[in-house]
Residue, then its C-alpha position, 0 to 999 in steps of 0.5 A: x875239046x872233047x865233051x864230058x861224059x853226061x852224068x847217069x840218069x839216075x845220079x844223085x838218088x837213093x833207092x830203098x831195097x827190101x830184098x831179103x837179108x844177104x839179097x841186096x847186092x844185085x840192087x846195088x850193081x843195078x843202081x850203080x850202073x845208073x849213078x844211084x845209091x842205096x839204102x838196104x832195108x830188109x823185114x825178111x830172111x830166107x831160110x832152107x827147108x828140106x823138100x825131099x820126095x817133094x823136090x824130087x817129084x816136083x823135077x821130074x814133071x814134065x813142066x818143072x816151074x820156078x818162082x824165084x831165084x831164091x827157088x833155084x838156089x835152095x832147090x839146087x843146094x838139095x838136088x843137081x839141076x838137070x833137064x830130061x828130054x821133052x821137059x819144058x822148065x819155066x821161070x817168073x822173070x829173067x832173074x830166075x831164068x838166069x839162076x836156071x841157066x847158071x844152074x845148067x838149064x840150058x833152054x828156059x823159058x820166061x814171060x816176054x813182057x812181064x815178069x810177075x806170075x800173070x805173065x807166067x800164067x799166060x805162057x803156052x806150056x801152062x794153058x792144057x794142063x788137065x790131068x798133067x803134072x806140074x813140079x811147082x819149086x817155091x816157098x809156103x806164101x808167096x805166088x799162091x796164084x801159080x798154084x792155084x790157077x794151075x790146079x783150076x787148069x786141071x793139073x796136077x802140082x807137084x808143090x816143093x817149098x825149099x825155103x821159107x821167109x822168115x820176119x826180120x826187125x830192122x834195127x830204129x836206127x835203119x828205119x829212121x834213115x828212111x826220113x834223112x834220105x833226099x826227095x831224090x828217093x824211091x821205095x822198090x818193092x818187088x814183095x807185098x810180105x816185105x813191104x808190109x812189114x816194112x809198113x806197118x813198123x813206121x809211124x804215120x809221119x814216116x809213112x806220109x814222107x814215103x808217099x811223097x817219094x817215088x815208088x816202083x812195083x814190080x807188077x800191076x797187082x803191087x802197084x794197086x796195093x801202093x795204091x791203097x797205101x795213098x802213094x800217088x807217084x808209082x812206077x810199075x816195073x816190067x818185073x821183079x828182077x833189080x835191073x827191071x825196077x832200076x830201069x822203070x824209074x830211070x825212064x820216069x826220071x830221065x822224061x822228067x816225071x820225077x824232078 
């Protein structure tokens, strides 16, 4: 008699995204894969800006870095994608790396074991940047370190904002979801802008329901800042891509941390 198919690791939970609005569906294809529902939050949207010259100057440097794939997809709705000899294109993680490749990058290169902007730091082409030029493709307020570690690197950044985050109220009846969810439940949180506005719209009996669940980080700096917040089950995740966080609590799960 042939044996049943054991169930998925993560059969059974729920996972809260707070990916922007429109964003949710790479969580939900990370989450079904292992047998986990979700519940869609999102407390931002993402809006185009025109970057122009900026853009422009920004692809041109001989170290071209993208912060997201949210980057990607604005910057290569404004101006085709492609390499010139001797450039060297970066990317925080492997979901941007992976927007890049679909956008016709061929050879980009990624952080190996995290991907938060510490790994991206730390990659070789960013190490003697005194008087290079860096096109950094990004959005005003997030990843400030990259910009700022790199002008302390002696570069010249080349800063392009293609696209902005705007605030989004969800709507009392998807918040109060939040509480009718099983213990079998878990917060992702790959951004501190989407967490806190998320946070700080609960009362304290919803935020004290939250703390008793589960929480992934998408890096060691977010998970310090759960930690402030008094969650104690936190999980860091190797970065923010869904599949990432997804699997930092599947592993959690299946050594029997969370029951």
């Amino acid at each position: 008699m042939a044996k049943a198919n054991p169930a998925p690791v993560l059969a059974g939970w729920y996972v809260i995204s707070l990916r922007p609005s429109g964003a949710h569906g790479p969580v939900r294809r990370a989450a079904a894969a292992l047998g986990a529902r979700v519940l869609p939050v999102s407390t931002l949207r993402l809006v185009s800006l025109d970057a122009g010259v900026a853009l422009d100057a920004a692809l041109a440097c001989p170290v071209v870095v993208f912060t997201s794939p949210a980057a990607v997809r604005f910057a290569r709705a404004q101006r085709p994608l492609a390499a010139q000899p001797g450039q060297a294109w970066l990317a925080v993680g492997s979901g941007t790396a992976t927007a890049l490749r679909q956008s016709g990058i061929a050879s980009v290169r990624m952080p190996a074991d995290r991907g938060d902007s510490e790994g991206l730091l730390a990659l070789p082409e960013l190490q003697s940047l005194r008087g290079r030029s860096v096109g950094l493709v990004t959005a005003p307020g997030g990843r400030g370190l990259i910009a700022e570690t790199l002008a302390h690197r002696g570069a010249r950044v080349h800063l392009a904002e293609v696209y902005r985050r705007e605030p989004l109220v969800p709507r009392p009846a998807r918040l109060a979801l939040l509480g009718a969810l099983p213990e079998s439940s878990a917060l992702l949180v790959s951004s501190a802008e989407a967490f806190d506005a998320l946070w700080w719209r609960l009362g304290e009996p919803m935020r004290q329901t939250l703390r008793r669940r589960p929480v992934v980080a998408s890096s060691p700096r977010l998970a310090a800042r759960l930690a402030e917040e008094a969650f104690a089950a936190i999980v860091v995740a190797d970065g923010a891509a869904p599949n990432a966080l997804l699997a930092a609590l599947a592993a959690d799960v299946a050594g029997g941390r969370f029951r």
